[in-house]
C-alpha positions as CSV (number, residue, x, y, z in Angstrom):
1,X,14.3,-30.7,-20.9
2,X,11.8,-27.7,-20.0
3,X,12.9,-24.5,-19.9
4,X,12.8,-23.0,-17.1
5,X,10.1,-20.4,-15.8
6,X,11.8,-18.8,-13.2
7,X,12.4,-15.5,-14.7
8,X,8.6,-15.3,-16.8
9,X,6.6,-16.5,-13.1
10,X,9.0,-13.6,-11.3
11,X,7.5,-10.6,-13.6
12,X,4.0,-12.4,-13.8
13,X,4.1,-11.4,-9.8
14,X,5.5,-8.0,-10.3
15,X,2.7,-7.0,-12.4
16,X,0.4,-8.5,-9.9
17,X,1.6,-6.8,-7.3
18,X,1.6,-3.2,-8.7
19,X,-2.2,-4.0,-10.1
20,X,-1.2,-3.7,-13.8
21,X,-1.9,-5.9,-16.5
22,X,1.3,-4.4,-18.6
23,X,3.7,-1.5,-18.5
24,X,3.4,-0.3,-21.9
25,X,2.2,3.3,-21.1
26,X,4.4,3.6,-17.4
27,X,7.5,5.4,-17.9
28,X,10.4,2.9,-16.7
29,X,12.0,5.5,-14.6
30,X,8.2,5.3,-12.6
31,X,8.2,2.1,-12.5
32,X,11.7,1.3,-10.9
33,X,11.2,4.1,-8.4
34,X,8.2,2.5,-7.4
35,X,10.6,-0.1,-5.7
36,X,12.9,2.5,-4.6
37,X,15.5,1.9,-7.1
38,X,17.0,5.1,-8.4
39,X,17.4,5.2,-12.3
40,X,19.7,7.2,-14.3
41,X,20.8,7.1,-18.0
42,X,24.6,8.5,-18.4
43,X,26.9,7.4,-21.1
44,X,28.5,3.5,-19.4
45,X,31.4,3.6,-22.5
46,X,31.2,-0.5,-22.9
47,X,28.3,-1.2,-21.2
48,X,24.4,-1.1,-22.1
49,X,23.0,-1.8,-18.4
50,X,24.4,-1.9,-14.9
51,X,22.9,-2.8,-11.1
52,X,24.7,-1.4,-8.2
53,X,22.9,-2.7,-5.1
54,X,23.7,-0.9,-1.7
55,X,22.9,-1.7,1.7
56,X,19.6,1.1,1.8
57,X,19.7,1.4,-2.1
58,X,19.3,0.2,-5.5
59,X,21.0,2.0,-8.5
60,X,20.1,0.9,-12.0
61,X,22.1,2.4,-14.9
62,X,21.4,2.7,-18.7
63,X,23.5,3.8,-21.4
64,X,22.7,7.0,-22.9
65,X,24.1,6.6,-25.9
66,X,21.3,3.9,-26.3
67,X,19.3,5.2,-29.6
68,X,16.1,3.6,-29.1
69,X,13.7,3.8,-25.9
70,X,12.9,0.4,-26.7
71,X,16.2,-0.8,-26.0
72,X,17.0,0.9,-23.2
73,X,13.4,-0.1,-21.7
74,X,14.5,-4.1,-22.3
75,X,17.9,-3.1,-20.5
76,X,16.2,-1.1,-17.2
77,X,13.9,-4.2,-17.2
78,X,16.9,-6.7,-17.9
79,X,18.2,-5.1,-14.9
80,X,15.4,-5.7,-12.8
81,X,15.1,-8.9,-13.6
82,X,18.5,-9.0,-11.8
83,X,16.7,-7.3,-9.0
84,X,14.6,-9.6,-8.0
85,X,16.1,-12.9,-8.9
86,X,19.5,-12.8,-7.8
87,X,19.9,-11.3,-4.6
88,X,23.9,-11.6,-4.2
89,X,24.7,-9.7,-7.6
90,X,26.0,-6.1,-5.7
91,X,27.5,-4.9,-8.9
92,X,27.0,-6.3,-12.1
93,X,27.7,-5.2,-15.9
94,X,25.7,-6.0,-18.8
95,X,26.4,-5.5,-23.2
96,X,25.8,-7.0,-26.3
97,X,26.6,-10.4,-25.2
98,X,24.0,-10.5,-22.0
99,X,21.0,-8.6,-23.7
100,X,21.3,-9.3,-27.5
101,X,18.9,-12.1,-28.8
102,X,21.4,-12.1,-31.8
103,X,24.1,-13.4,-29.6
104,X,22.1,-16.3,-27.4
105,X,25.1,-18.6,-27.3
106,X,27.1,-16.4,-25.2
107,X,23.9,-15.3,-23.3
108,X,24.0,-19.0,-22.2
109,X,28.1,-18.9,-21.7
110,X,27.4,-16.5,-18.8
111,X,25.1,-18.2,-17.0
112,X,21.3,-18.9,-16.4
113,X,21.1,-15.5,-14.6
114,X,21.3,-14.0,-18.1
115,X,18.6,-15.6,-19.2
116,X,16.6,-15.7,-16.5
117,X,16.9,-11.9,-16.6
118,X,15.7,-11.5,-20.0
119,X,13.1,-13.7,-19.9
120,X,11.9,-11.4,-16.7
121,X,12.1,-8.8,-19.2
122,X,10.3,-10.3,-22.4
123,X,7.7,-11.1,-19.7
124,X,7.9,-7.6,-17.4
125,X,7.1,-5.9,-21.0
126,X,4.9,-7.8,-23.7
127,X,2.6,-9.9,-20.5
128,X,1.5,-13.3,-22.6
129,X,-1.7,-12.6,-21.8
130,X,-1.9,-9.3,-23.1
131,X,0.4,-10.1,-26.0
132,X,-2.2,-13.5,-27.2
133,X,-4.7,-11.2,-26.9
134,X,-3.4,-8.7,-29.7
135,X,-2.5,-11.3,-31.9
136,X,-5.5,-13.5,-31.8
137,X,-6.9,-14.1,-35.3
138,X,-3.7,-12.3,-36.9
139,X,-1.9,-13.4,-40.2
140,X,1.7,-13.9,-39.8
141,X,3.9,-11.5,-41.6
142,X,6.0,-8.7,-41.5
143,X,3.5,-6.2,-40.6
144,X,2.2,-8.2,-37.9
145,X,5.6,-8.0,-36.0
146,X,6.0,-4.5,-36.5
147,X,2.4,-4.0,-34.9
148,X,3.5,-6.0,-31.7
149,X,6.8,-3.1,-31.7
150,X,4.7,-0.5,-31.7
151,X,1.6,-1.7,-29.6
152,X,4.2,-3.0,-26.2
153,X,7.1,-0.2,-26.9
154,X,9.6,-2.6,-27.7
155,X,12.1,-3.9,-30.5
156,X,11.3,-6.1,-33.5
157,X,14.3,-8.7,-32.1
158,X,12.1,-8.9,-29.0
159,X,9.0,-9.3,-30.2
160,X,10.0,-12.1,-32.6
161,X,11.9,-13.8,-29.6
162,X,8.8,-13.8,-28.0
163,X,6.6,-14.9,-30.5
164,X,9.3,-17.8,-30.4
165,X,8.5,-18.4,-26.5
166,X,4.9,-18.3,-26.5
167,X,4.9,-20.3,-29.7
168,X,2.7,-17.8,-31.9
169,X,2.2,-19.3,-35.2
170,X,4.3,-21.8,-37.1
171,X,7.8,-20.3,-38.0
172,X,11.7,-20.6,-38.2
173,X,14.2,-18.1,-37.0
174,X,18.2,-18.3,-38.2
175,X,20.6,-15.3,-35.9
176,X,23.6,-14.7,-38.6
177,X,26.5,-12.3,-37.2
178,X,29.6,-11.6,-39.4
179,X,28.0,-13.6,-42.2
180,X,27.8,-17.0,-40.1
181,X,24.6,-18.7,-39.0
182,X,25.1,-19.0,-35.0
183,X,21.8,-20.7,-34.3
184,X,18.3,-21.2,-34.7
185,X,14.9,-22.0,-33.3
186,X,11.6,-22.5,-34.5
187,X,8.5,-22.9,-32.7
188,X,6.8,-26.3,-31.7
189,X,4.6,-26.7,-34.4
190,X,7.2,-25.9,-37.3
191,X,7.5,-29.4,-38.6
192,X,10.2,-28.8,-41.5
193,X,13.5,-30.0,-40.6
194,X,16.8,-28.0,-41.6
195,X,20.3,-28.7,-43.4
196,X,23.1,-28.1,-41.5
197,X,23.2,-24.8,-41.5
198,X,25.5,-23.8,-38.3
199,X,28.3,-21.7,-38.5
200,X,28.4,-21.4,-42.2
201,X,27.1,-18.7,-44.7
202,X,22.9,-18.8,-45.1
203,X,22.4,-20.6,-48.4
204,X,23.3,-18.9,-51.6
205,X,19.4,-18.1,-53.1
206,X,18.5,-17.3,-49.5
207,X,16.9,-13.4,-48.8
208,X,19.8,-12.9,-45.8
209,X,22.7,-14.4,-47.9
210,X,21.2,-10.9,-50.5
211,X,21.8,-8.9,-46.9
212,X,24.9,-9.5,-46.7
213,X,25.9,-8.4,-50.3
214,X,24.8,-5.7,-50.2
215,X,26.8,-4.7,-46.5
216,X,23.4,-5.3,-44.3
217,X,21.8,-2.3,-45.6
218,X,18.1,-2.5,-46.3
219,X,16.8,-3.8,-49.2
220,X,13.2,-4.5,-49.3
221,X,10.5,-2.1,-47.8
222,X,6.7,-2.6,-47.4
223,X,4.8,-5.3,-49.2
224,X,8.2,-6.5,-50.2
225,X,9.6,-7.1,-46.4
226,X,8.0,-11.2,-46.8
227,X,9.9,-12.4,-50.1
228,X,9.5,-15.4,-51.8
229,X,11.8,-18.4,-51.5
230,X,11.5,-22.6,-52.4
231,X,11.2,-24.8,-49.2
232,X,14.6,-26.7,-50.1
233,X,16.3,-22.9,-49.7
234,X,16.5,-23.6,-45.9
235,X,15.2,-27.2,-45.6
236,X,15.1,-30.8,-46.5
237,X,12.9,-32.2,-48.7
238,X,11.4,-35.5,-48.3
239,X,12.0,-38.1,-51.9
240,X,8.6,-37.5,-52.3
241,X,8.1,-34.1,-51.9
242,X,8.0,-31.1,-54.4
243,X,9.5,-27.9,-53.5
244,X,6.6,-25.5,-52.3
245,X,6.8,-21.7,-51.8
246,X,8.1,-20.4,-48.5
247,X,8.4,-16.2,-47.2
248,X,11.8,-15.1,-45.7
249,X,11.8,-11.9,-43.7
250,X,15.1,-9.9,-42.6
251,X,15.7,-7.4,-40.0
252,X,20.0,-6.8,-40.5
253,X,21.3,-4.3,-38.2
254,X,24.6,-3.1,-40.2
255,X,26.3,-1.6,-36.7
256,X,26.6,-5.2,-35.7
257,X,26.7,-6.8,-38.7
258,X,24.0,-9.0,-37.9
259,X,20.8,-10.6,-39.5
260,X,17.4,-12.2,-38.1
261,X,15.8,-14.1,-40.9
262,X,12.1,-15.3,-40.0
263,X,11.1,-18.1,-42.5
264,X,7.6,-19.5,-42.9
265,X,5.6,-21.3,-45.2
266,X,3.3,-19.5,-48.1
């Protein structure tokens, strides 16, 4: 079934309307009250984001306990999202389990307002246009989704999310919390097929199984992000196929005990 485009075509018309081809440089704050939404950041004790619609105005909340400006840009614009798709949300609450890539399966639990809303907000701040553009001609690797980070303001989680969307490059993407694999996805031209990998521990020689041993701290830095792995570490191998050499990249984030592992062939 195709995914639905509601929430991407919603923020390709936003940035029509306000002339921009992205938002990278516009302070978020600007940006909202250029719809007449008021914006504040005040500690929410529970809560990363919250919309309170009123009859003349529009109040958008974000946590200010948030530590990075790139998270709490994806929440404003998550919150927007909710803005302009969903007219009869007058007060609505969002966490970890709305805005976290990490937790997609629950994303879906609440509805496809969630995700409508982040995919507004993927959209809203890396434009695909803008986004292809930069990574025309680019190698895949660690480096490259740092890069993306810095050049659109906005987390490594969602620029490999949506790298996944827009189908950059041929790669494999397993979301691990508590030391279970929840899910994965790959893009459409990643032809390996996976064991069955869902809700157990990654694989014993995998780089994210060394994460968790080591209490999700980091372990490799620079060159040594993209480590190397055998094919049959995370997939099947045909009868007649040897093992080849495959890279496995992990971002953990030890607050949440969680790990994106990006996988992709040598």
């Amino acid at each position: 079934m195709k995914k639905s485009q509601k929430g991407s075509n919603k923020a390709k018309e936003i940035l029509e309307l306000i002339g921009f081809d992205e938002i990278t440089e516009l302070p978020i704050k600007d940006l909202l009250a250029g719809f007449d939404i008021i914006y504040i950041e005040e500690v929410l004790n529970g809560s990363d984001g919250i919309i309170i619609r009123g009859k003349s105005k529009t109040i958008i909340k974000v946590d200010a306990n948030i530590s990075t400006l790139q998270r709490k840009r994806f929440v404003a614009a998550h919150e927007l999202g909710h803005f302009f798709l969903h007219d009869k949300l007058e007060f609505h609450l969002d966490d970890e389990k709305t805005l976290s890539w990490n937790r997609l399966e629950e994303v879906h639990k609440r509805g496809k307002q969630e995700i409508e809303a982040n995919d507004f907000a993927g959209e809203l701040l890396m434009p695909e246009k803008a986004f292809k553009d930069f990574v025309s001609g680019k190698s895949f690797e660690p480096d490259l989704i740092k890069e993306i980070s810095e050049r659109f303001n906005t987390s490594l989680t969602s620029v490999i999310f949506r790298m996944l969307t827009l189908n950059i490059a041929p790669f494999f993407v397993v979301f691990i919390i508590d030391g279970i694999v929840r899910y994965w996805r790959k893009t459409e031209d990643f032809k390996c097929y996976t064991n069955d990998i869902t809700k157990i521990p990654p694989p014993q020689f995998s780089v994210a199984k060394e994460y968790i041993d080591e209490n999700y701290d980091f372990i490799y830095s620079g060159s040594e992000k993209a480590q190397s792995i055998d094919k049959s570490t995370w997939f099947k191998l045909n009868d007649w196929e040897d093992d080849v050499e495959f890279y496995e990249y992990c971002i953990p984030t030890k607050h949440y005990k969680t790990i994106i592992s990006v996988i992709w062939e040598a």
